[in-house]
C-alpha positions in Angstrom: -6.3 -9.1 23.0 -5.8 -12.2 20.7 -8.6 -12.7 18.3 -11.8 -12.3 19.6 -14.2 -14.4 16.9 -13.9 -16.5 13.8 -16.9 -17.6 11.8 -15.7 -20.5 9.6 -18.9 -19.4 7.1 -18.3 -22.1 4.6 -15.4 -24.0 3.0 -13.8 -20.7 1.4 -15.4 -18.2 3.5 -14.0 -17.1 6.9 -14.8 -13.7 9.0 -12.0 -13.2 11.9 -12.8 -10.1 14.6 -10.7 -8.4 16.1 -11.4 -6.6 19.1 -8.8 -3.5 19.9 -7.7 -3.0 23.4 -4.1 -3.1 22.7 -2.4 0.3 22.6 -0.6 1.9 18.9 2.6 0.9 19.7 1.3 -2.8 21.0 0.1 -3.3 17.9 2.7 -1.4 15.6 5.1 -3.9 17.2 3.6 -6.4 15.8 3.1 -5.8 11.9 5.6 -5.0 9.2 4.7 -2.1 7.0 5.4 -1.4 3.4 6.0 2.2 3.0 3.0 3.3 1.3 1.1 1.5 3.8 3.6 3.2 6.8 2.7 6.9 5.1 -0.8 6.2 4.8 -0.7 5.3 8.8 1.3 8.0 9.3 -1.4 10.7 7.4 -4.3 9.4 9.9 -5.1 12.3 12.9 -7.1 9.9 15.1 -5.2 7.2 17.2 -8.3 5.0 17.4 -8.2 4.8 13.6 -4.3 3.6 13.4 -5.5 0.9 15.6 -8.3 -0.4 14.0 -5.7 0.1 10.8 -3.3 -2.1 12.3 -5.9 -4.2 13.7 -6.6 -5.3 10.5 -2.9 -6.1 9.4 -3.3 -8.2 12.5 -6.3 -10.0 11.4 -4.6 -10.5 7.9 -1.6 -12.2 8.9 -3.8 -14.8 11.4 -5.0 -15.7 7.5 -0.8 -16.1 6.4 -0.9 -13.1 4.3 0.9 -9.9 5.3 0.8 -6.2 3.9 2.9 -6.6 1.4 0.2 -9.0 0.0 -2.9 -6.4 0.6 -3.8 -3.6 -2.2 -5.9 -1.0 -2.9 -7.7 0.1 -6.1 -8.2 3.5 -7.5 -11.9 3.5 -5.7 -10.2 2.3 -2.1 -11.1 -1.2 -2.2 -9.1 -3.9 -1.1 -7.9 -6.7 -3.1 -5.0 -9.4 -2.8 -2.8 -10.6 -5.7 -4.6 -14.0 -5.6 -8.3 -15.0 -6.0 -8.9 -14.5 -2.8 -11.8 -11.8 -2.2 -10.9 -9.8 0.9 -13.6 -7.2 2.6 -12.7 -4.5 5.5 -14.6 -2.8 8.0 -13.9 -1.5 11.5 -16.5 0.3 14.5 -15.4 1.9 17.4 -13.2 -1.2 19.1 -13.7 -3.8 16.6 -12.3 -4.4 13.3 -13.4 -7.2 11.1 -11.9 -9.2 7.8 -13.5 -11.1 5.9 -12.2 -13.5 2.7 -13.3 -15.6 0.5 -13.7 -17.2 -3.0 -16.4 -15.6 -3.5 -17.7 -11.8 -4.5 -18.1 -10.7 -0.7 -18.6 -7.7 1.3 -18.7 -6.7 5.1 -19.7 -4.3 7.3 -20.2 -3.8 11.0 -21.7 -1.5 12.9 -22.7 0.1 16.6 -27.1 -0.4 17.2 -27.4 3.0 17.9 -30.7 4.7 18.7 -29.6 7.9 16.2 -29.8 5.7 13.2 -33.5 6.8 13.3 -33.0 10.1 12.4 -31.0 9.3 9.7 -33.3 6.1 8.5 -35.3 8.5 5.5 -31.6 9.2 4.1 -31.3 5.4 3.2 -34.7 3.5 3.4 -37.4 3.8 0.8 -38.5 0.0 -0.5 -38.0 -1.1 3.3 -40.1 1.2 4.7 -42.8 -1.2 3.3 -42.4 -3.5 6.7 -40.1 -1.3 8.9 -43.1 -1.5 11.7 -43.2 -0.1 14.5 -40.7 2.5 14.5 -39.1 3.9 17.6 -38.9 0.4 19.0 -35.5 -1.7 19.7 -36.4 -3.9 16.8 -36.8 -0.8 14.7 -33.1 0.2 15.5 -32.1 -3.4 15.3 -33.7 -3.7 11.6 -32.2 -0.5 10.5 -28.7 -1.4 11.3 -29.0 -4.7 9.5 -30.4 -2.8 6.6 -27.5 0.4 6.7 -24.8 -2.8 7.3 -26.3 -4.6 4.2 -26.1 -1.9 2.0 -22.5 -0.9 3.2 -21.4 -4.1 2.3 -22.8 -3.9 -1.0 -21.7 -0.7 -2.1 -18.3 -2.4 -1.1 -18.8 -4.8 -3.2 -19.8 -2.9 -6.4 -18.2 0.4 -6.0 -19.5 2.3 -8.2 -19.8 6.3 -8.5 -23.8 7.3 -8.1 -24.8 4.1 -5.8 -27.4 5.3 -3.7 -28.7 3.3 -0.8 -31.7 5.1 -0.7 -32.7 4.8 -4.2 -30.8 1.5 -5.8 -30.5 -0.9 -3.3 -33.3 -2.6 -1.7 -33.2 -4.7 1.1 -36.3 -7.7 1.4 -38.1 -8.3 4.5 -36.3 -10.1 7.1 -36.8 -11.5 10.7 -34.1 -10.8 13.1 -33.8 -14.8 14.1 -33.2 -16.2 10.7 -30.0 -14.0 10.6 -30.4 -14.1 6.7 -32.2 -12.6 3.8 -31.6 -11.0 0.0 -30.9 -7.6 -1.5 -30.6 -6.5 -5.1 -29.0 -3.4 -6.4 -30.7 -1.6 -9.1 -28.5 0.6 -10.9 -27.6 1.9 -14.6 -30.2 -0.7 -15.9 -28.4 -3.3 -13.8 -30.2 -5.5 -11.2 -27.4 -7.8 -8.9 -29.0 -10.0 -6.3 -27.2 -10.7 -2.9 -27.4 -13.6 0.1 -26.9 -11.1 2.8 -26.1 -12.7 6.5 -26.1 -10.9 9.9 -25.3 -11.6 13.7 -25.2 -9.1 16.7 -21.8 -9.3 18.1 -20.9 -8.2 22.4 -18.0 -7.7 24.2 -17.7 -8.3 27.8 -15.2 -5.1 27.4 -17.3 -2.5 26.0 -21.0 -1.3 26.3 -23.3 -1.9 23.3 -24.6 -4.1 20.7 -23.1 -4.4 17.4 -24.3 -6.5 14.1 -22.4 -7.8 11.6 -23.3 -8.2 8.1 -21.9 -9.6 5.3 -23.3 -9.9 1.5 -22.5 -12.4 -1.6 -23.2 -11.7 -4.8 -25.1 -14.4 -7.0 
């Protein structure tokens, strides 16, 4: 499968998805490795996760970079040699890029309907106008707000982030596909434009958003 979406976001801000039905060795054929990247492939015990892996060496070099270009810091977060901004994320058959000139983060994830049982583990401000609860819009709202703060945390990295208790996510409708966070931590407060979109396949059962978050 070519590339399934691109979202030209602004003038130096682009999200490419990739959606993953080509086999491992499909895909292997298709990227060169640097060797730390190779043993790092090599060390992964699910197949699924060496595609999405590759899948996102894929989605790289649709942008003219290659692996040799992409790096990761001591905390696991990607970065390129230039000032491009690059953010990763990947969910069941989709992985997603997305880069930019500006601080950015991404995450996507599956609506799932066991996100509620997990929703007092990373909610506290938003429980404020998370109403009423058990519905589809419930699950939908929770998922923007667990994909917000993903992205986030991605962007700040930072030992002791908790969702729960630092970052806060304001009221939002589901239609205006937009609203802003701010991350309270160590006597920091960061504010973020944070964007979503639900995201199908004609391939695969379910609903998936996608969120991504700039910092100000």
């Amino acid at each position: 499968m070519p590339l399934f979406q691109t979202i030209q976001f602004n003038e130096t801000t682009k999200i490419l998805i990739w959606e993953i039905t080509e086999s491992f060795d499909e895909l292997y054929s298709k990227v060169t490795l640097k060797e730390k990247t190779q043993r790092r492939l090599d060390g992964m015990k699910s197949q699924m996760h060496q595609r999405a892996f590759l899948s996102v060496r894929m989605l790289i070099q649709e942008m003219g970079f290659t692996d040799k270009d992409l790096h990761y810091d001591e905390f696991g977060k990607p970065y390129f040699d230039c000032h491009n901004y690059i953010s990763i994320t990947h969910s069941y058959h989709f992985a997603a890029i997305i880069i930019s000139d500006e601080t950015v983060g991404i995450d996507m994830e599956l609506q799932r309907e066991k996100i509620q049982k997990i929703a007092d583990k990373f909610t506290d401000y938003e429980c404020n106008y998370l109403e009423p609860k058990f519905s589809e819009e419930y699950i939908k709202k929770l998922t923007v707000i667990w994909g917000a703060k993903e992205a986030i945390f991605k962007i700040r990295n930072e030992k002791g982030i908790s969702f729960k208790d630092h970052i806060r996510v304001e009221d939002f409708s589901l239609d205006k596909k937009q609203t802003q966070s701010s991350l309270h931590f160590d006597d920091l407060i960061k504010d973020f434009d944070v964007h979503y979109e639900e995201i199908k396949s004609d391939n695969f059962e379910g609903t998936f958003t996608l969120v991504y978050a700039f910092e100000k």
